[in-house]
C-alpha positions as CSV (number, residue, x, y, z in Angstrom):
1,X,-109.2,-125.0,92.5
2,X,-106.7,-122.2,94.3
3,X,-104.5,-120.9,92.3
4,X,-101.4,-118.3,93.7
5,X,-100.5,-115.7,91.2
6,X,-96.8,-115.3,90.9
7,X,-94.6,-112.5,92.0
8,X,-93.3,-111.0,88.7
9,X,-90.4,-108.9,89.6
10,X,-87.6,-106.9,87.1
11,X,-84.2,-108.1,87.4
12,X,-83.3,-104.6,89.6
13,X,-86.3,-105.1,91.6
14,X,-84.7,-108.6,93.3
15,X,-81.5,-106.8,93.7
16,X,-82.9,-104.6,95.6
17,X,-83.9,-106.8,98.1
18,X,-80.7,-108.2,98.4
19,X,-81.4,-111.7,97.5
20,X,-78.8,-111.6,94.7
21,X,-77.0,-108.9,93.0
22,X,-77.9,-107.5,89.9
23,X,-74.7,-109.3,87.9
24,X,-75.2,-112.5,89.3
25,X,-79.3,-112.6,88.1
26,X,-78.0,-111.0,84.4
27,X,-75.8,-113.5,84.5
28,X,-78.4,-116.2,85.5
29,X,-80.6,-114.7,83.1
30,X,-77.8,-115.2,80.4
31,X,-76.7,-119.0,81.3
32,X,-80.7,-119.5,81.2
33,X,-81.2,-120.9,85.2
34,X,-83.8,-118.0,85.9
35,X,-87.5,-118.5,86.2
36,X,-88.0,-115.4,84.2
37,X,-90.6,-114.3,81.2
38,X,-90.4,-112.3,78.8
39,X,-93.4,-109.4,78.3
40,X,-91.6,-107.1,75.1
41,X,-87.8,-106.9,75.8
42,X,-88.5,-106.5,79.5
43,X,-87.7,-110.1,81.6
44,X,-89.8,-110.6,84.5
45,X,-89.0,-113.1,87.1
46,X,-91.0,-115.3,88.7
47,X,-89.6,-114.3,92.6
48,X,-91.2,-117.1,94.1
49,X,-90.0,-120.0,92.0
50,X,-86.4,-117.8,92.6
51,X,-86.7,-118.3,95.9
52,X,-87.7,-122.0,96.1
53,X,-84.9,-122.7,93.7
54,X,-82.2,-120.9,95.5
55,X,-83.2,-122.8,99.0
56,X,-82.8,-126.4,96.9
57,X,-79.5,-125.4,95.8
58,X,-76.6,-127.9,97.9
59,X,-73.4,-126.6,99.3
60,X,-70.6,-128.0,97.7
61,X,-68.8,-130.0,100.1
62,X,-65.0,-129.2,100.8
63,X,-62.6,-131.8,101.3
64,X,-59.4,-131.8,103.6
């Protein structure tokens, strides 16, 4: 059985990558849409499951 260990990042770790910015993933983290754990007060979140979430997301489609 093979089993991937997720990437556990901090909320200002994934900013800094420029996926998202910090105020859009607290506010994720606060509307509770982010794959994120919880180790103390510290939230961790699961970057990969981020990811794969964010590329599943549909563009609204604009009328004329």
């Amino acid at each position: 059985m093979s089993y991937k260990t997720p990437n556990m990042m901090t909320i200002r770790e994934i900013a800094q990558t420029g996926l998202l910015s910090e105020y859009t993933l607290r506010y994720m983290l606060k509307e509770g849409s982010l794959p994120v754990m919880y180790v103390g007060k510290k939230a961790l979140v699961n970057y990969n499951k981020l990811c794969e979430q964010l590329s599943n997301l549909e563009a609204p489609n604009k009328k004329r």
